[in-house]
PyMOL Python script that loads the backbone (N, CA, C, O; Angstrom):
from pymol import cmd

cmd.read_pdbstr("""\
ATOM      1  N   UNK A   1       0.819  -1.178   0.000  1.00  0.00           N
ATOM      2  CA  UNK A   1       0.000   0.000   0.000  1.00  0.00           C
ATOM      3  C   UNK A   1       0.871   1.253   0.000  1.00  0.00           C
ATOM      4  O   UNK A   1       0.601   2.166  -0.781  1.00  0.00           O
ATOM      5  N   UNK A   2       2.010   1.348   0.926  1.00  0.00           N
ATOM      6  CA  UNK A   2       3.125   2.167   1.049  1.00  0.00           C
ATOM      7  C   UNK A   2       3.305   2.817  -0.540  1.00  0.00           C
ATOM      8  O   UNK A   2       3.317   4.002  -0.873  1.00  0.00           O
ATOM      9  N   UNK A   3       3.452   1.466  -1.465  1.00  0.00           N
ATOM     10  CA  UNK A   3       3.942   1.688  -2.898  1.00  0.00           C
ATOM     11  C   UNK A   3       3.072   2.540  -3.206  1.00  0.00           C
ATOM     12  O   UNK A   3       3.532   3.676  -3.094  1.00  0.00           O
ATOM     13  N   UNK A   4       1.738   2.510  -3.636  1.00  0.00           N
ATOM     14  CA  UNK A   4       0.654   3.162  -4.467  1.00  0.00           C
ATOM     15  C   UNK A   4       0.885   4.779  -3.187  1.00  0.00           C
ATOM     16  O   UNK A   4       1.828   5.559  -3.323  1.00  0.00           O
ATOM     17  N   UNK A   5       0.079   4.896  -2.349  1.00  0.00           N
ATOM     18  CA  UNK A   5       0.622   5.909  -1.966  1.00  0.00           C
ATOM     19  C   UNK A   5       1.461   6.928  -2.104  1.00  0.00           C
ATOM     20  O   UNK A   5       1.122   8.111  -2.136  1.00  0.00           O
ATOM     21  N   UNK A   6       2.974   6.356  -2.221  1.00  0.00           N
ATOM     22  CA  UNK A   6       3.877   7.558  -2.983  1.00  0.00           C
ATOM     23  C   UNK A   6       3.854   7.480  -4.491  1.00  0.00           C
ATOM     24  O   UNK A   6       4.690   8.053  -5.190  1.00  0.00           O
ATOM     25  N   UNK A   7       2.764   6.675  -5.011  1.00  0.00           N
ATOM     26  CA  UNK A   7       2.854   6.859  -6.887  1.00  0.00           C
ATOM     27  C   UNK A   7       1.263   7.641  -6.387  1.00  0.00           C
ATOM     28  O   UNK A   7       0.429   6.986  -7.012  1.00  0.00           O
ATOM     29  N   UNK A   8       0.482   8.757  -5.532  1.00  0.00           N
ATOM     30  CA  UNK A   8      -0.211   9.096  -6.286  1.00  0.00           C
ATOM     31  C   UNK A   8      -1.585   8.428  -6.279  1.00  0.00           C
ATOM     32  O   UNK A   8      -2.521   8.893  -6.928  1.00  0.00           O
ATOM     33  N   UNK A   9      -1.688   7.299  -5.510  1.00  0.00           N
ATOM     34  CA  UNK A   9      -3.190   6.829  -5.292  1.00  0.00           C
ATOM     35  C   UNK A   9      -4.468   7.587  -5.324  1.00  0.00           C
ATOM     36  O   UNK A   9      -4.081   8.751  -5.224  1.00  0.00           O
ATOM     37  N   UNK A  10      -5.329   7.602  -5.377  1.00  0.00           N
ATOM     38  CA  UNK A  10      -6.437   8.317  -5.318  1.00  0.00           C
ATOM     39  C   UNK A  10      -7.051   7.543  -3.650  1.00  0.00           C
ATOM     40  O   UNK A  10      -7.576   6.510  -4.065  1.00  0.00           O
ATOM     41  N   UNK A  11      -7.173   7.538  -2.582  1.00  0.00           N
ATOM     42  CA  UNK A  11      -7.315   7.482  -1.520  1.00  0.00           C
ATOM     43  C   UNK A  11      -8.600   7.302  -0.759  1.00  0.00           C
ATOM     44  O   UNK A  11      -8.967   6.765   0.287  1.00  0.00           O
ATOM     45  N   UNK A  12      -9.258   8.173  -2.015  1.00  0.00           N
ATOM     46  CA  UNK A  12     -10.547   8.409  -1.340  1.00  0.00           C
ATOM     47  C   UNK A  12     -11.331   7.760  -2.621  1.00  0.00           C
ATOM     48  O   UNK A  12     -12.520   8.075  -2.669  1.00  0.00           O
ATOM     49  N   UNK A  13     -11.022   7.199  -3.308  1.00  0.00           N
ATOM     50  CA  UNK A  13     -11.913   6.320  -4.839  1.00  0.00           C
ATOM     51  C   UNK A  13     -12.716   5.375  -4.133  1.00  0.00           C
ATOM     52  O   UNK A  13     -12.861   5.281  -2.914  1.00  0.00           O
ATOM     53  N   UNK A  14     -13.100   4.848  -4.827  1.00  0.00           N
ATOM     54  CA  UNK A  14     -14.709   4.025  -4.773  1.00  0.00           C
ATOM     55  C   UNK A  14     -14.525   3.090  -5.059  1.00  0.00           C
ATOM     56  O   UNK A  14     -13.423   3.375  -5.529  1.00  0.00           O
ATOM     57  N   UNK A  15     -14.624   1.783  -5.287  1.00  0.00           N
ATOM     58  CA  UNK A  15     -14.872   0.604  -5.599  1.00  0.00           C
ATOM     59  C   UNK A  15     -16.034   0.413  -6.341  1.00  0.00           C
ATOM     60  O   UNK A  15     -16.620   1.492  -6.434  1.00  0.00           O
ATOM     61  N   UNK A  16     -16.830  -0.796  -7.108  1.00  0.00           N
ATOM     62  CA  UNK A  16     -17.527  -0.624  -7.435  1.00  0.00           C
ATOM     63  C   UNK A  16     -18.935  -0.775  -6.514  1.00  0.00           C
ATOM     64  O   UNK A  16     -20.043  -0.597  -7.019  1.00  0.00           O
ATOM     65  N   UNK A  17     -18.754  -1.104  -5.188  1.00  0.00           N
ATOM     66  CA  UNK A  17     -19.636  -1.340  -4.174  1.00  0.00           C
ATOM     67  C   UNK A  17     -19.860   0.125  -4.070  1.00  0.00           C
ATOM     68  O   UNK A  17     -21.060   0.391  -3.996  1.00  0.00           O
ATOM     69  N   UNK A  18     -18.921   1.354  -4.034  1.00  0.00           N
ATOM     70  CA  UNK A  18     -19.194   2.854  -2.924  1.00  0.00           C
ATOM     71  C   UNK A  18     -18.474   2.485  -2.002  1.00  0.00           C
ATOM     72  O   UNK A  18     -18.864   3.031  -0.970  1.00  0.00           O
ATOM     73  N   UNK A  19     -17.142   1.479  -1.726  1.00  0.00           N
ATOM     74  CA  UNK A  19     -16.391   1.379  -0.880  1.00  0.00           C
ATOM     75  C   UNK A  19     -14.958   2.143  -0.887  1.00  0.00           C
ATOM     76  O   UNK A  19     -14.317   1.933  -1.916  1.00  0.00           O
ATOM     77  N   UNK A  20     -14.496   2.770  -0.180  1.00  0.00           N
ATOM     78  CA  UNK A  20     -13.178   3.210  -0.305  1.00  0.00           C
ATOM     79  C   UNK A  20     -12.266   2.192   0.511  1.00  0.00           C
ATOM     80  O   UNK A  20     -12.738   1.249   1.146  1.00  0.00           O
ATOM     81  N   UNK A  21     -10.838   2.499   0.422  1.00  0.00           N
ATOM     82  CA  UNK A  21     -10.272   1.622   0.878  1.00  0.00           C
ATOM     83  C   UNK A  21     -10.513   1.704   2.494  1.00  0.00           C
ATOM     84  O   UNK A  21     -10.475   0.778   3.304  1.00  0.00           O
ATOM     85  N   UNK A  22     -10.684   2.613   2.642  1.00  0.00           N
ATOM     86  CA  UNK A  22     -10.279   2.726   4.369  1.00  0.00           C
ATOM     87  C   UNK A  22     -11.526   1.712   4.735  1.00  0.00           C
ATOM     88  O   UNK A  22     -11.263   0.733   5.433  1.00  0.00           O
ATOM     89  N   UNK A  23     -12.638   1.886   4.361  1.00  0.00           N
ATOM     90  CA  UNK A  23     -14.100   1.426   4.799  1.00  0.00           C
ATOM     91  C   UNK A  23     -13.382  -0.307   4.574  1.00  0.00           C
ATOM     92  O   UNK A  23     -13.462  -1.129   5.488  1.00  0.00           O
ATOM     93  N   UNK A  24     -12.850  -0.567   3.509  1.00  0.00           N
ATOM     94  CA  UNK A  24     -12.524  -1.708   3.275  1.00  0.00           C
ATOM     95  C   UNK A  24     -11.300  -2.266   4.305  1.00  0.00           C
ATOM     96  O   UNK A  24     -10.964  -3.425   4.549  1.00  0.00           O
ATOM     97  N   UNK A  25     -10.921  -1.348   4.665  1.00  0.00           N
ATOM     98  CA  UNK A  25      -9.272  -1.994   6.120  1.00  0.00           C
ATOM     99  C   UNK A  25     -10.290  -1.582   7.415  1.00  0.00           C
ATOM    100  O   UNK A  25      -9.936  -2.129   8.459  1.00  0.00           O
ATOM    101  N   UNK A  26     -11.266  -0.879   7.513  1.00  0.00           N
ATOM    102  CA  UNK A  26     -12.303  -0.973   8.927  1.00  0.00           C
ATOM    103  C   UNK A  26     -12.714  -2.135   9.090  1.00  0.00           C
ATOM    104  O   UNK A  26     -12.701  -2.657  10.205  1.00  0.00           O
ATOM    105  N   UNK A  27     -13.294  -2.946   7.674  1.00  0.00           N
ATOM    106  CA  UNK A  27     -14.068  -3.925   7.505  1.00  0.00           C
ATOM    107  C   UNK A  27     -13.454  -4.962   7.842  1.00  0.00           C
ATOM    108  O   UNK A  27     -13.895  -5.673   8.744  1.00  0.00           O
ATOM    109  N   UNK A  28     -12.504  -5.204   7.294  1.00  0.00           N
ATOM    110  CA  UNK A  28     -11.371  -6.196   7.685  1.00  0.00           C
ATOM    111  C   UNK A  28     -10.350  -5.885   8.737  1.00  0.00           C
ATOM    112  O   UNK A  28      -9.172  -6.239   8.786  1.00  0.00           O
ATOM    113  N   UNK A  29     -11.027  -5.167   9.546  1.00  0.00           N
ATOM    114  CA  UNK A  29      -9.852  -4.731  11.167  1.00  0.00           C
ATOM    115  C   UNK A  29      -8.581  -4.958  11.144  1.00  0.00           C
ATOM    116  O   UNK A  29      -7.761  -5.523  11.867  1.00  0.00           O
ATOM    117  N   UNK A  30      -8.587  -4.388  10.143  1.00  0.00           N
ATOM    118  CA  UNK A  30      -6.898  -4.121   9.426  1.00  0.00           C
ATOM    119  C   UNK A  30      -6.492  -2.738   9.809  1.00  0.00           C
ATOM    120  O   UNK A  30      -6.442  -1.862   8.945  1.00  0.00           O
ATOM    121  N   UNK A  31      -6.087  -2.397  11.543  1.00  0.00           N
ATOM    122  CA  UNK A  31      -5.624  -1.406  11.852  1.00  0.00           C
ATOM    123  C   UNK A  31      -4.572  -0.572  11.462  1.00  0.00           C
ATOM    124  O   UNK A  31      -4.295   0.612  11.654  1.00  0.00           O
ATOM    125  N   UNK A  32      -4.062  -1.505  10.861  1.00  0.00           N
ATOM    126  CA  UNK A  32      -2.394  -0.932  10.334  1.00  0.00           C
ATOM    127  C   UNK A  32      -2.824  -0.014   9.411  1.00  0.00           C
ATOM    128  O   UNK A  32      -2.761   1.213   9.489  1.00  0.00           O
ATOM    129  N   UNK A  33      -3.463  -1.002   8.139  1.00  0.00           N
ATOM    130  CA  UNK A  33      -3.898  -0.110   6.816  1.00  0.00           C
ATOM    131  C   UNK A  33      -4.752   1.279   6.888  1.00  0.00           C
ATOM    132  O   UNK A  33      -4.753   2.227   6.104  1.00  0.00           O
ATOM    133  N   UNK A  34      -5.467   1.078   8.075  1.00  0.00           N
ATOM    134  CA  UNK A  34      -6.350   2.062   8.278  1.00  0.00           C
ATOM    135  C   UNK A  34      -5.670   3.566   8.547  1.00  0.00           C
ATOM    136  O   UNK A  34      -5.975   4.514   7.825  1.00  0.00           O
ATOM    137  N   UNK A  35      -4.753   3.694   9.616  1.00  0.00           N
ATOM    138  CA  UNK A  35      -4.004   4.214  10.466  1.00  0.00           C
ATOM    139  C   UNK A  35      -3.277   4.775   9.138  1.00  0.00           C
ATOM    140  O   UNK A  35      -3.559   5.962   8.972  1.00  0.00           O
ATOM    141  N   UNK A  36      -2.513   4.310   8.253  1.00  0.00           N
ATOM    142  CA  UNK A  36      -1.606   4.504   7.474  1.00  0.00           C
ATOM    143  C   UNK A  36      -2.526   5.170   6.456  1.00  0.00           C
ATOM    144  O   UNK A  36      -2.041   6.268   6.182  1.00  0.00           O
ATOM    145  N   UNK A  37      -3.872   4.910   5.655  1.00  0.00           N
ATOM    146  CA  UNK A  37      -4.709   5.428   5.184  1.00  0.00           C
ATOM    147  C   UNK A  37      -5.016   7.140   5.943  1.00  0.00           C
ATOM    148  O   UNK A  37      -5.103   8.219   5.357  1.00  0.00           O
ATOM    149  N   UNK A  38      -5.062   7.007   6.589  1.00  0.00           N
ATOM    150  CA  UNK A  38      -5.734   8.034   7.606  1.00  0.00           C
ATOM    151  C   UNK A  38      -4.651   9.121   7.689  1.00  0.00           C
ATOM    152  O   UNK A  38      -4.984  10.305   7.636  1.00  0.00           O
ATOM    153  N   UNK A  39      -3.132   8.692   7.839  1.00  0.00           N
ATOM    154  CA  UNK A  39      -1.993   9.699   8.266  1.00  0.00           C
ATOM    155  C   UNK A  39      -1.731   9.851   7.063  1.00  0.00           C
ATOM    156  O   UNK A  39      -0.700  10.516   7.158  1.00  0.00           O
ATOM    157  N   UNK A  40      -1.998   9.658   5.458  1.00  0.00           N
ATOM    158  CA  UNK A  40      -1.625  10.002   4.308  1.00  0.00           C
ATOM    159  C   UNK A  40      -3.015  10.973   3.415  1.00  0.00           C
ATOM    160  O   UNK A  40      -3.055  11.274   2.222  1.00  0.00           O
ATOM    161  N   UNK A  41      -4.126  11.302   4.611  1.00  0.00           N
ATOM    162  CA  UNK A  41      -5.057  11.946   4.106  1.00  0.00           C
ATOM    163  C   UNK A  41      -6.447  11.295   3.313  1.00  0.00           C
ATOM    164  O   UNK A  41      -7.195  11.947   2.585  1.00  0.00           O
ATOM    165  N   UNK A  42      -6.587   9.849   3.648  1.00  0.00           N
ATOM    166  CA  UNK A  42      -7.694   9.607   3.472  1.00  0.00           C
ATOM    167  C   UNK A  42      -8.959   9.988   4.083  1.00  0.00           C
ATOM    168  O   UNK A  42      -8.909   9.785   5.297  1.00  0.00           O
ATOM    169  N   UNK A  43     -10.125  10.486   3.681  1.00  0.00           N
ATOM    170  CA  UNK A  43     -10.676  11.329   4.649  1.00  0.00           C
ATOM    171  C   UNK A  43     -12.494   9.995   4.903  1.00  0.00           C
ATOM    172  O   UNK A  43     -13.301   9.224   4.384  1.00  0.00           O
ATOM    173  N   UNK A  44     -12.000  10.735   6.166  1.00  0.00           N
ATOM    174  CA  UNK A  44     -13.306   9.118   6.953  1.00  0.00           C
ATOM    175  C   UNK A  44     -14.398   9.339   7.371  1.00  0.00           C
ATOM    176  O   UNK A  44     -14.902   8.858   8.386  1.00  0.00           O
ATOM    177  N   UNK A  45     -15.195  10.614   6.103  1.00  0.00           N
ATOM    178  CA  UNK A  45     -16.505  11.155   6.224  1.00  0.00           C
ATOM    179  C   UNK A  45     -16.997  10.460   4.797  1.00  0.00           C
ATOM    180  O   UNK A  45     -18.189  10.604   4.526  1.00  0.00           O
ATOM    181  N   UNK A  46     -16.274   9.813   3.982  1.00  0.00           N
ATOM    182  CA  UNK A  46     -16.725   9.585   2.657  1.00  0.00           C
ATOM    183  C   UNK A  46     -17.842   8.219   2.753  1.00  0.00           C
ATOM    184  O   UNK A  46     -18.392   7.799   1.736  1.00  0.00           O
TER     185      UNK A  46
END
""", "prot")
cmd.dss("prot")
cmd.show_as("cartoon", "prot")
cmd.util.cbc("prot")
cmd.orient("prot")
């Protein structure tokens, strides 16, 4: 995830559900990803 991040990810994109990633590392209590999502400006009103 580190990788995409410094190429420029889009952070806050959609899936085809209306899922972003973060909703998707909440879902899967994947604290790490979340945390790391979160300190690179993913925003957790979407």
């Amino acid at each position: 995830m580190q990788f995409l991040i410094s190429h420029g990810i889009d952070l806050n994109a959609k899936d085809v559900d209306g899922k972003t990633a973060l909703k998707l590392a909440m879902e899967d209590d994947n604290t790490e990803a979340a945390e790391l999502l979160l300190a690179h400006g993913a925003n957790p009103n979407i």
